[in-house]
C-alpha positions in Angstrom: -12.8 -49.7 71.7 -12.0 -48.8 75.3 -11.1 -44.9 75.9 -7.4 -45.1 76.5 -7.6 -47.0 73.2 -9.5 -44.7 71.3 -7.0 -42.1 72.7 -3.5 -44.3 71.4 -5.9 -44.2 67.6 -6.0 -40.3 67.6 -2.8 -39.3 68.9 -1.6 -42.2 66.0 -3.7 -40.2 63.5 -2.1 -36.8 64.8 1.5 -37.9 64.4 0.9 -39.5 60.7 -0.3 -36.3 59.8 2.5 -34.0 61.2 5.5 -36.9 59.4 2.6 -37.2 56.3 2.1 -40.8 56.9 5.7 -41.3 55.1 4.7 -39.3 52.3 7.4 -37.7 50.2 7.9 -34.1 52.0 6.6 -31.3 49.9 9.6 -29.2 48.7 9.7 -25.5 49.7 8.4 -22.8 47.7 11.0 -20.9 45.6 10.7 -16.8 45.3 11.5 -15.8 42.0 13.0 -12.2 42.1 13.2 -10.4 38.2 14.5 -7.4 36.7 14.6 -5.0 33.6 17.3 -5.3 31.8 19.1 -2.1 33.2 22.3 -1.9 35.5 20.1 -0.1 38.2 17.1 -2.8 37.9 19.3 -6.2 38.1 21.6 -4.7 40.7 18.3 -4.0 43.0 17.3 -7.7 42.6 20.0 -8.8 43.5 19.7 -6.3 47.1 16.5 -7.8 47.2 16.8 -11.3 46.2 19.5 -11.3 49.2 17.0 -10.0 52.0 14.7 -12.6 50.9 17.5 -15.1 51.7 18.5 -13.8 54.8 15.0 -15.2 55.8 16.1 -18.8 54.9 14.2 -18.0 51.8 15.1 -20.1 48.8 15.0 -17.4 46.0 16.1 -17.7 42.3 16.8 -14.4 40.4 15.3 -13.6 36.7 17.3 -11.2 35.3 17.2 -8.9 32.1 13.3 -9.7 30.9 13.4 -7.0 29.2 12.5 -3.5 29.4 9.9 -2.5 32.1 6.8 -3.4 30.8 8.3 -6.7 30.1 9.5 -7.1 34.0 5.6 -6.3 34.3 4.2 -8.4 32.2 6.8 -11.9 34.0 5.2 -10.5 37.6 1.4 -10.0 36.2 2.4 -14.3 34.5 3.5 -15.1 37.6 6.8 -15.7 36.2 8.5 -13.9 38.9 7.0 -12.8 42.2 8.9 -10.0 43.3 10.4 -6.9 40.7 12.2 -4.2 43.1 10.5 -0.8 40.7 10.0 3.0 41.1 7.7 4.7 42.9 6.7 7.0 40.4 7.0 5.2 37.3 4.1 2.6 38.8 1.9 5.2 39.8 2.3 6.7 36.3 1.5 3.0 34.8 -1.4 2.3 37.0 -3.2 6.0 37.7 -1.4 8.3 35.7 -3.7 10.8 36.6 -2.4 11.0 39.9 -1.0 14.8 40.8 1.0 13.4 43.7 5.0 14.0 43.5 5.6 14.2 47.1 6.9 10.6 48.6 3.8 9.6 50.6 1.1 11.2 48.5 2.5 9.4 45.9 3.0 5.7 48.1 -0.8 6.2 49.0 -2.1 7.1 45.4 0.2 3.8 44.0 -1.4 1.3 47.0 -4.9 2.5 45.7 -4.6 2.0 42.1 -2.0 -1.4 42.3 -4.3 -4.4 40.4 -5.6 -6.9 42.4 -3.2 -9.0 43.3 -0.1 -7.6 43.8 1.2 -5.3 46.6 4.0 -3.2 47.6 6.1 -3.3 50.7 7.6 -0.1 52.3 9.7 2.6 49.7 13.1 2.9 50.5 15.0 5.9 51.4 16.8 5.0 47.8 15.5 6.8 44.9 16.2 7.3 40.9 14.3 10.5 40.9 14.5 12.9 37.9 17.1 15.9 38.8 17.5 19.0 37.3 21.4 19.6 38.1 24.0 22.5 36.9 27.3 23.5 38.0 28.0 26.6 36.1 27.6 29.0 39.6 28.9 31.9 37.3 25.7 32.0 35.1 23.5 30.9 38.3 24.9 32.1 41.1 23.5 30.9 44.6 20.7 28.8 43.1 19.3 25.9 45.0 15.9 25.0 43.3 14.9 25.4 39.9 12.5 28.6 40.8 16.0 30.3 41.2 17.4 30.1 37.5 13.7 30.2 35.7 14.7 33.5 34.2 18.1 32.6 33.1 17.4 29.2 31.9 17.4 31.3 28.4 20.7 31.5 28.1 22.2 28.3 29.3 22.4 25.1 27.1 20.9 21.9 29.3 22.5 18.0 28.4 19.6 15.0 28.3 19.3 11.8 27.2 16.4 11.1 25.0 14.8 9.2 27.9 14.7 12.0 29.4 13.7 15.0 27.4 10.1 15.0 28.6 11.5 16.5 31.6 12.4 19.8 29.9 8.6 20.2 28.9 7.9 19.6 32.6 11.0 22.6 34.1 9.6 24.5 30.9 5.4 24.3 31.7 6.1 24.6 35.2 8.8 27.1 36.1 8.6 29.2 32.5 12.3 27.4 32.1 13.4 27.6 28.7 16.7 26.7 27.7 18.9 27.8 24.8 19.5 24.7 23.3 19.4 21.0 24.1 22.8 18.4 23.6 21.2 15.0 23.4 23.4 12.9 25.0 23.9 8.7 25.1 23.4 7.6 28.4 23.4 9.6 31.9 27.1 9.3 32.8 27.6 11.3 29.6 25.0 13.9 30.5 27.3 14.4 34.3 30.6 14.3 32.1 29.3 17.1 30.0 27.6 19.4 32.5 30.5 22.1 33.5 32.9 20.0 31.4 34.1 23.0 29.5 31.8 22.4 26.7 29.5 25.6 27.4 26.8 23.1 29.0 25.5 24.5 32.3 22.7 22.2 33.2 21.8 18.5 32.7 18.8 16.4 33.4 20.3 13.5 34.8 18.5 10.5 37.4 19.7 10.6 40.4 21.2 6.9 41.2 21.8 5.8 37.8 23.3 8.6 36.6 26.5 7.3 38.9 28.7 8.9 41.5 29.9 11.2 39.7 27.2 13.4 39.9 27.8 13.8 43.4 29.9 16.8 41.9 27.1 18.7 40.7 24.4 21.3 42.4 21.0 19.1 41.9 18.2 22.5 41.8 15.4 21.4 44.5 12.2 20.8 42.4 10.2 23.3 44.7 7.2 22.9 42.8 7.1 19.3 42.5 7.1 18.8 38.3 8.5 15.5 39.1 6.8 12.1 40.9 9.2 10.9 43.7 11.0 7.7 42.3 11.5 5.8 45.4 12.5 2.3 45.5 10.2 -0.1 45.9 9.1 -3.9 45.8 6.3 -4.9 43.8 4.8 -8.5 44.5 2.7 -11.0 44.1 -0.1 -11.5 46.9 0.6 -15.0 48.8 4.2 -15.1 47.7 5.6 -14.2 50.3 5.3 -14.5 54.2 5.4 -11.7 57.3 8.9 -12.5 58.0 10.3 -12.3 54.2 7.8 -9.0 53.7 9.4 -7.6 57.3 13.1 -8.1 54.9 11.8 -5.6 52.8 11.8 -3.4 55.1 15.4 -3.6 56.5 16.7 -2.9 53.1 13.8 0.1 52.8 15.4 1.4 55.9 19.2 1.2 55.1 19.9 1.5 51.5 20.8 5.5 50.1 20.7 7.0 46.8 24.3 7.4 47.2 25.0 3.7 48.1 23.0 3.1 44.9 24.7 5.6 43.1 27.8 4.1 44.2 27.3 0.3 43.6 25.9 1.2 39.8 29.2 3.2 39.0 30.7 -0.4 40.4 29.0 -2.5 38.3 29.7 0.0 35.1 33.0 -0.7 35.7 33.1 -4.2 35.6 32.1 -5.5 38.9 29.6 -8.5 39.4 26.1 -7.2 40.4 25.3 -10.1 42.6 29.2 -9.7 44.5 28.2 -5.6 44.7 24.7 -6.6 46.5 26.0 -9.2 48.7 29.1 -6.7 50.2 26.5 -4.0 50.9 24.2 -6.5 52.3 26.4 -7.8 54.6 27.5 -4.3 55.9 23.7 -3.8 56.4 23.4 -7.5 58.2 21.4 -9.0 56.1 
């Protein structure tokens, strides 16, 4: 075979193997975002479910596995690839001997105790972090962190949820905060509803996005001597799922969404509004 000839053959040979000879094309990889079943949890899929697709990412959503372990247990199957989670509550699952409660102590301790396997991308400004809020200024006049009503806390009556009860061992073992008494309550927006609602409850435990808007009308007590993990959001993933450009989309929404924008977009969806029409309004007001 002359040169030029032999030249025509492998330029033949290159161009069969960048149209695959004719060869069905392969079809695209799909990202599979999941959830827990809470409002808070399918409502962040969906935030980041829509990043992905800003990509030109084709991306399913898995929602309501379950409860967290369950969300977990889809990513660990490779059910799903991507579970938006909380900064705190993964460090607790994967080194829950960690002391960090402090944002970037804690992001550091989670990357080094994350299984093989899976990553996180950057935490979001976002978080569902555990508040100790009151709004009874009478009985705690100019307090701003919890130090400042650790010798009154005896005679105020604090609301919780059962979820969150552990807390008051935490307020109690670290500031010598002892309350009164304790009114279980159902769910978080009851725990806001009763805090200075006229029911003689002073203080509440609440989180502070899915407790709802309407905590915005409460003091939340800095935690000045860090009983509590930060609770940032964050995704958790799958290594090899993703590319640069879909784990750079992460980022954007790390950047731009608020506790109070999710505060606000859970108290929507309580009310009746779609979780995937919530996402994609705040999405596009963040360009993405």
């Amino acid at each position: 075979m002359s040169v030029s000839g032999l030249r025509v053959a492998v330029l033949a040979l290159i161009s069969c193997v960048a149209i695959s000879c004719g060869a069905a094309e392969q079809p695209s990889t799909t990202i599979v975002v999941g959830s827990s079943d809470t409002v808070d949890s399918e409502l962040l899929a969906q935030i980041y479910a829509g990043a992905l697709r800003s990509t030109g990412a084709e991306v399913h959503t898995r929602l309501d596995a379950g409860n967290r372990g369950d969300s977990l247990a889809a990513l660990d199957r490779g059910d799903v690839d991507v579970v938006p989670e909380l900064m705190g509550e993964l460090l607790d699952t994967f080194d829950s001997t960690s002391e960090a409660t402090e944002a970037d102590e804690a992001f550091a301790d989670l990357n080094k105790s994350l299984p093989q396997g899976l990553s996180v991308s950057d935490y979001a400004t976002a978080e569902d972090g555990v508040a100790l809020v009151i709004a009874d200024l009478d009985l705690f006049p100019g307090a701003e962190t919890i130090t400042d009503i650790g010798s009154r806390c005896s005679q105020a009556t604090v609301a919780v949820t059962s979820a969150n009860a552990e807390a008051l061992t935490r307020v109690r073992d670290r500031y010598g905060c002892s309350f009164a008494s304790v009114r279980i309550e159902a769910d978080e927006e009851a725990v806001v509803a009763s805090v200075g609602g006229g029911e003689s409850v002073s203080a509440g435990v609440i989180r502070t996005a899915s407790s709802g808007p309407k905590a915005k009308d409460l003091t939340a007590l800095d935690d000045d001597e860090g009983a509590f993990r930060a609770q940032n959001v964050v995704p958790l993933f799958r290594d090899g799922a993703l590319n640069e450009h879909e784990i750079k989309a992460f980022g954007v929404v790390a950047g731009e969404l608020t506790t109070a924008d999710l505060a606000d977009m859970i108290g929507e969806v309580r009310s009746g509004a779609r979780s995937d029409e919530v996402a994609a309004r705040w999405l596009g007001e963040h360009n993405l």
